[in-house]
TORMAR-712844 format. One line per 4 residues: number of its first residue (from 1); their letters; for each residue x, y, z of C-alpha. Coordinates in pm, whole numbers, plus 50000, padded with zeros to 5 digits. Layout:
BEGIN
NUM = A = X:Y:Z; ...
***
This chain:
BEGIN
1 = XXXX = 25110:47545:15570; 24940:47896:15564; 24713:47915:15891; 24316:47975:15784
5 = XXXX = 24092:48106:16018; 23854:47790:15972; 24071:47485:16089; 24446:47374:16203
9 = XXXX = 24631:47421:15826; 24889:47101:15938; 24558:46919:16010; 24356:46963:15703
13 = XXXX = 24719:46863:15521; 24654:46525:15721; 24324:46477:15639; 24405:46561:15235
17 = XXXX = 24697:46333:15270; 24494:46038:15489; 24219:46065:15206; 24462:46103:14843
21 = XXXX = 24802:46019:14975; 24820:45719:15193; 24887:45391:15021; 24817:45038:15163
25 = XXXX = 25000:44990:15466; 25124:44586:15436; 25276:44528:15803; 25292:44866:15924
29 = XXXX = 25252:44897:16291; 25062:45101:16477; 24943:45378:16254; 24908:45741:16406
33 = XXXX = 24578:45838:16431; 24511:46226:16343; 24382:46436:16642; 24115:46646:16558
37 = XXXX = 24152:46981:16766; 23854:47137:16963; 23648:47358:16703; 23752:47682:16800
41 = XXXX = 24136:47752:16710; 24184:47996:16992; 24117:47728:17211; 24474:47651:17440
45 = XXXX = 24546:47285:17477; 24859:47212:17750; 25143:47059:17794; 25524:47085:17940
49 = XXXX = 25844:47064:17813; 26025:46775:18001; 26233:46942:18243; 26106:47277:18231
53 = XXXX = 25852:47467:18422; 25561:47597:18289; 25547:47968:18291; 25311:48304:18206
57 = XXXX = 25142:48304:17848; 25241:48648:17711; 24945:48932:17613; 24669:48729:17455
61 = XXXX = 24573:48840:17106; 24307:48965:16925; 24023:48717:16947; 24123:48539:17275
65 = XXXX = 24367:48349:17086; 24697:48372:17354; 25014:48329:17188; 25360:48259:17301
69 = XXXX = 25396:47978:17583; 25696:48036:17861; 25846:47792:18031; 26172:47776:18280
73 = XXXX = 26446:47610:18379; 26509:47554:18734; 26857:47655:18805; 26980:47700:18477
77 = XXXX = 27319:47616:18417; 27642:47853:18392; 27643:48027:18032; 27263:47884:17946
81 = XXXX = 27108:48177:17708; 26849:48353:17961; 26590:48378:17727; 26564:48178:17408
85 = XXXX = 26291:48285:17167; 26167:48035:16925; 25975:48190:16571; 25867:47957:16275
89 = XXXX = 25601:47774:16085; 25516:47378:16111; 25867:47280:16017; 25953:47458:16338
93 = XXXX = 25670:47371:16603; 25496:47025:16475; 25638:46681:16495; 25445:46388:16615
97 = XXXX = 25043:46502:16606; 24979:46236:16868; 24744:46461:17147; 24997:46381:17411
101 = XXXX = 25267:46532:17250; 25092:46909:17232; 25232:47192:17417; 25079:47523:17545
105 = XXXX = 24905:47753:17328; 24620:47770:17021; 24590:47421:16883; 24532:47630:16538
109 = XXXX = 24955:47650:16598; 25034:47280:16692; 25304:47287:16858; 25471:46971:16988
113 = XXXX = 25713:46837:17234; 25939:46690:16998; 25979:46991:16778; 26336:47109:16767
117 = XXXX = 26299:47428:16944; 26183:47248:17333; 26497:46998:17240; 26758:47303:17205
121 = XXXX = 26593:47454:17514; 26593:47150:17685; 26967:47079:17563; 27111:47491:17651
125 = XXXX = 26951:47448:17988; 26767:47825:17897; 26646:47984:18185; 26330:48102:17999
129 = XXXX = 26195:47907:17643; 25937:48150:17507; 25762:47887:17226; 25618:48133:16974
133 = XXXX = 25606:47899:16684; 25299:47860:16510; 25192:47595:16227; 25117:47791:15874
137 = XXXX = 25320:48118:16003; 25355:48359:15720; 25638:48634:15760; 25341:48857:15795
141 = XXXX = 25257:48703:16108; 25570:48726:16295; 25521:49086:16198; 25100:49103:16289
145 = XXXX = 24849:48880:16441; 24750:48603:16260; 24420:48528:16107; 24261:48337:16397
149 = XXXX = 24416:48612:16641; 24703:48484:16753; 24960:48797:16858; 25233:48853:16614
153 = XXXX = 25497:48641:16735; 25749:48904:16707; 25638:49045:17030; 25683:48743:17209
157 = XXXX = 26103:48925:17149; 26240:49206:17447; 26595:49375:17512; 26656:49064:17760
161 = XXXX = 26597:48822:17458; 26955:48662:17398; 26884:48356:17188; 26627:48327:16854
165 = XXXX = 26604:48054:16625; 26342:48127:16308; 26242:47902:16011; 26007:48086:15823
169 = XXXX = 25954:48144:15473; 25845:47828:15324; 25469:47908:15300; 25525:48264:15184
173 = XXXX = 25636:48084:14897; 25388:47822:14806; 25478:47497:15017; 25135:47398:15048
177 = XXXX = 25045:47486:14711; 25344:47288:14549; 25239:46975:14793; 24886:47063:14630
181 = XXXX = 24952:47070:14291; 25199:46841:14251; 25042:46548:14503; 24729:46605:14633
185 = XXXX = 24518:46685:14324; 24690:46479:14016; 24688:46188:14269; 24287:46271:14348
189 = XXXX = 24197:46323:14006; 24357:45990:13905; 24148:45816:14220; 23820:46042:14072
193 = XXXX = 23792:46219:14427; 23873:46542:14320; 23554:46690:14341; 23542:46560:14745
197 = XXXX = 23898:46691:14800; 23938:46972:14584; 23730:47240:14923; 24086:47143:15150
201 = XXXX = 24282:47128:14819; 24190:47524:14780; 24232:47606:15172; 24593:47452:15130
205 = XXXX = 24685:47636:14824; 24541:47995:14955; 24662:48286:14735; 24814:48055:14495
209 = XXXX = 24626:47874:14161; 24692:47525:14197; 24455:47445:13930; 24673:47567:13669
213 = XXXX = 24877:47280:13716; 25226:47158:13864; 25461:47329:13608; 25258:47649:13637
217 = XXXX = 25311:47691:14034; 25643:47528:14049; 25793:47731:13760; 25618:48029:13766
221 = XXXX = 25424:48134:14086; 25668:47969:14337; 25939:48169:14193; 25752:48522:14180
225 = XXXX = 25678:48446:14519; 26071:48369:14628; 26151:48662:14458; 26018:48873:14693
229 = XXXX = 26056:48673:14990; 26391:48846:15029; 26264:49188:15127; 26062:49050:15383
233 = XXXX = 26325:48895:15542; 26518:49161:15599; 26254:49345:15745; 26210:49064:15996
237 = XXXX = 26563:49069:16068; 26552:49427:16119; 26305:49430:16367; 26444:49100:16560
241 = XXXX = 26753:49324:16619; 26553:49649:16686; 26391:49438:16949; 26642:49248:17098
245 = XXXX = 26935:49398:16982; 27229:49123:17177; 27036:48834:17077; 27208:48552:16846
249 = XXXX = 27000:48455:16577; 26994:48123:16363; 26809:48070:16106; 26727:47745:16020
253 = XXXX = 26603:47608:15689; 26417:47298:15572; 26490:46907:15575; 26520:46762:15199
257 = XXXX = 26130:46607:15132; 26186:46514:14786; 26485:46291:14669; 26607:46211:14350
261 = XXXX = 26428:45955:14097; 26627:45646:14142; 26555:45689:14540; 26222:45853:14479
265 = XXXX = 26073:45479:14269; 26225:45283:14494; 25993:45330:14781; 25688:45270:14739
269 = XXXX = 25526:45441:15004; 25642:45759:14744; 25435:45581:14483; 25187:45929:14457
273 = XXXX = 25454:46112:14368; 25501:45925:14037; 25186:46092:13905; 25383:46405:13775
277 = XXXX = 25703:46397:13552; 25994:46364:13550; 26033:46745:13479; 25793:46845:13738
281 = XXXX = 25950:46634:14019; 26292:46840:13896; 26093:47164:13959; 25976:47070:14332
285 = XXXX = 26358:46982:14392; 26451:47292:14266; 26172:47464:14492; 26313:47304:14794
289 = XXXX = 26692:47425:14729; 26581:47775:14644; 26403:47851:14952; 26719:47702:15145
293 = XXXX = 26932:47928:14922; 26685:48214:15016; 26679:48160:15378; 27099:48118:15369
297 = XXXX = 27144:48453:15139; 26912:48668:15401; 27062:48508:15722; 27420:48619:15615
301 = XXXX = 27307:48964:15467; 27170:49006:15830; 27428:48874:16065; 27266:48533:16146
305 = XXXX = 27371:48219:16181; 27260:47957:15912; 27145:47609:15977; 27038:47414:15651
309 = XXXX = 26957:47088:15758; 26969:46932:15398; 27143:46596:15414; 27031:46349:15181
313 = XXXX = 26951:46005:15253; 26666:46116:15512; 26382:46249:15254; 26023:46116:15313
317 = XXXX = 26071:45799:15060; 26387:45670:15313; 26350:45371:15503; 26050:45479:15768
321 = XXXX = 26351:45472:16094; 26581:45683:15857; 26345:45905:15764; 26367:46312:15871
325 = XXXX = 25994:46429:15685; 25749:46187:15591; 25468:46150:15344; 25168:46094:15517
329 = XXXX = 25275:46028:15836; 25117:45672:15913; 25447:45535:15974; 25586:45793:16225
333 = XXXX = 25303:46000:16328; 25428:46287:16186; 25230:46516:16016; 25202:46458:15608
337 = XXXX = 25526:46646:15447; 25684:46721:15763; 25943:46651:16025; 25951:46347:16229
341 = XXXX = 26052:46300:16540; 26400:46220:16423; 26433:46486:16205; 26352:46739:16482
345 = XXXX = 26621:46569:16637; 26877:46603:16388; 26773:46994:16339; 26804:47036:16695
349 = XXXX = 27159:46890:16689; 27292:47111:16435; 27128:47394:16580; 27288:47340:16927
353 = XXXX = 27630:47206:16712; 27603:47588:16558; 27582:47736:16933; 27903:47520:17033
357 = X = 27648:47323:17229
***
C-alpha cells in the first residue's frame, strides 16, 4: 500500500479489513491484535535482527524521518555478500504486525523481523544488512523521499554494495485500489458501512477511482498504470547499477493472493470475496500475473535475477498453516492481503535458492 503522510498505509489496510473484511472467527485461537503506531510516522521504533548487530541509521531525511536501518554480522562467514541492500514495499518489509516483531526505523515503514529480507541476511551470514524497505513504497520513492520524509531508499546503495534484493511495483499499479474496489467497499456497502469506511477506503485507493467500480480499476486503470510501470523500472535499474555497479540484483515478485473459484468458495474465511463476479475475480487474477510478468520482463531486460514466488496452493483462502498471504490476518497476524510469516519464509528460500545459498 501507497504510504500517506497521515498514518501507517499497511495499518489503515488492517483497520479497513478488521472493520469490512473479517468474518466470525468459530475456534480460532489467539487472534492478532493490530498495533497502533505512535502518532507521528517519523517516529523510530527498535528492534534487532536475531544474530546481527545493530548498526548506524544512514542520513536522516527530510522531516526527521531516518531511513535505512544497518545491522552486522559478527565474523561473517567466507564468501557472505559484504553488504546486502534490501529495497521494497510491504510485501518486502511487513509480516507479523505483532509490536515485538518491529525492527529499526519509521513505524510509517513497518518493517518486521520475519520479513524475507532479515531471513536472507540472517541465512548469507552478510557482513552488513542495510533494511531500506518501507511499507507503501512507490518506485518514486526509491528514487526521492517519501511523503512522511523518509530518504529515498536508493541512497541507502554505495560502490561497496554487492547484494540487492527489490520488490517494488505493486502499488504503482493499484494494489490497494484493486483490494479497495474489489473487497473493501462492495463488501461495506453490502454491510451499509460504507459511509464509515469509505475516508480509509479513499486513503487506500490514492490516485486511483475506486468508486467507479471493480471492472473499471481492474480492467482499465490497473492496466494504464502497468503500462507504464516498465519505464520506471528501468530507470531504477539504471541507477541501482550506476550506484553500485558489482552488486547482484534479484528481483522478487509477489505471492499468489487470489486463487481460483473452486478453491476461492471453499474457504470460507474468503467468503468477502464472493461479493464481485465471477468476471471480476478473473480480472484481479489477471492483475496479479501481470505485475509478476512486469517485474520478470524488466528484471531480465536489466540483468537481474528473477524470483516469482507464485506457487499455488498457498493463496490467502488455503488452510490458515498453509497459507503464504492472508485475508485479514486474524489467523496469522499478518497484515490483511499480505505475507505471513511462512510466506516470508518461502520467499526467503527461493531467494537464497537463486544465490546458490
Amino acid at each position: 500500500m501507497r504510504a500517506s503522510s497521515s498514518s501507517s498505509p499497511v495499518l489503515t489496510l488492517a483497520l479497513a479489513a478488521g472493520l469490512v473484511l473479517a468474518p466470525p472467527l468459530a475456534g480460532a485461537t489467539e487472534p492478532a491484535p493490530v498495533p497502533v503506531p505512535p502518532t507521528d510516522p517519523a517516529t523510530q521504533v527498535a528492534g534487532s535482527v536475531e544474530g546481527m548487530t545493530r548498526g548506524t541509521g544512514i542520513v536522516p531525511g527530510v522531516g526527521g524521518g531516518d531511513g535505512p536501518a544497518v545491522y552486522g554480522t559478527p565474523d561473517a562467514p567466507a564468501g557472505a555478500p559484504s553488504r546486502y541492500v534490501a529495497l521494497g514495499d510491504s510485501f518486502a518489509s511487513v509480516g507479523r504486525i505483532v509490536p515485538a516483531a518491529w525492527l529499526d526505523g519509521p513505524s510509517s515503514c513497518v518493517r518486521t523481523a520475519d520479513a524475507y529480507p532479515p531471513l536472507v541476511a540472517r541465512g548469507l551470514g552478510a557482513a552488513t544488512f542495510v533494511n531500506a524497505t518501507c511499507g507503501g513504497a512507490i518506485t518514486d520513492d526509491l528514487l526521492g523521499p517519501n511523503e512522511d520524509g523518509v530518504p529515498p531508499q536508493l541512497d541507502a546503495l554505495d560502490a561497496g554494495t554487492d547484494l540487492v534484493t527489490l520488490t517494488i511495483g505493486g502499488n504503482d499499479v493499484g494494489f490497494g485500489a484493486v483490494i479497495d474496489a474489489c473487497a473493501i467497499r462492495p463488501n461495506a456497502e453490502r454491510a451499509g458501512v460504507l459511509p464509515l469506511v469509505e475516508p480509509m477506503a479513499d486513503e487506500l485507493a490514492e490516485k486511483f477511482d475506486t468508486r467507479a467500480g471493480c471492472p473499471d480499476v481492474v480492467e482499465r486503470q490497473a492496466p494504464a498504470a502497468l503500462a507504464a510501470l516498465d519505464s520506471r523500472l528501468d530507470e531504477v535499474y539504471a541507477e541501482i547499477h550506476r550506484r553500485s555497479p558489482d552488486a547482484r540484483v534479484v528481483a522478487v515478485g509477489y505471492l499468489t493472493a487470489v486463487p481460483d473459484d473452486a478453491t476461492l468458495f471453499a474457504e470460507p474465511d474468503c467468503a468477502p470475496l464472493t461479493v464481485v463476479s465471477a468476471e471480476e475475480r478473473d480480472g484481479v487474477r489477471r492483475f496479479q500475473e501481470d505485475i509478476n510478468r512486469v517485474v520478470a520482463a524488466a528484471a531480465e531486460r536489466n540483468g537481474a535475477t528473477a524470483v516469482i514466488p507464485d506457487e499455488p496452493g498457498h493463496s490467502m483462502c488455503a488452510p490458515v498453516a498453509e497459507r503464504w498471504v492472508d485475508l485479514t490476518g486474524m489467523q496469522t497476524g499478518a497484515a490483511p492481503i499480505h505475507p505471513t510469516s511462512a510466506g516470508h519464509a518461502h520467499v526467503a528460500q527461493r531467494v537464497l535458492g537463486a544465490l546458490g545459498g
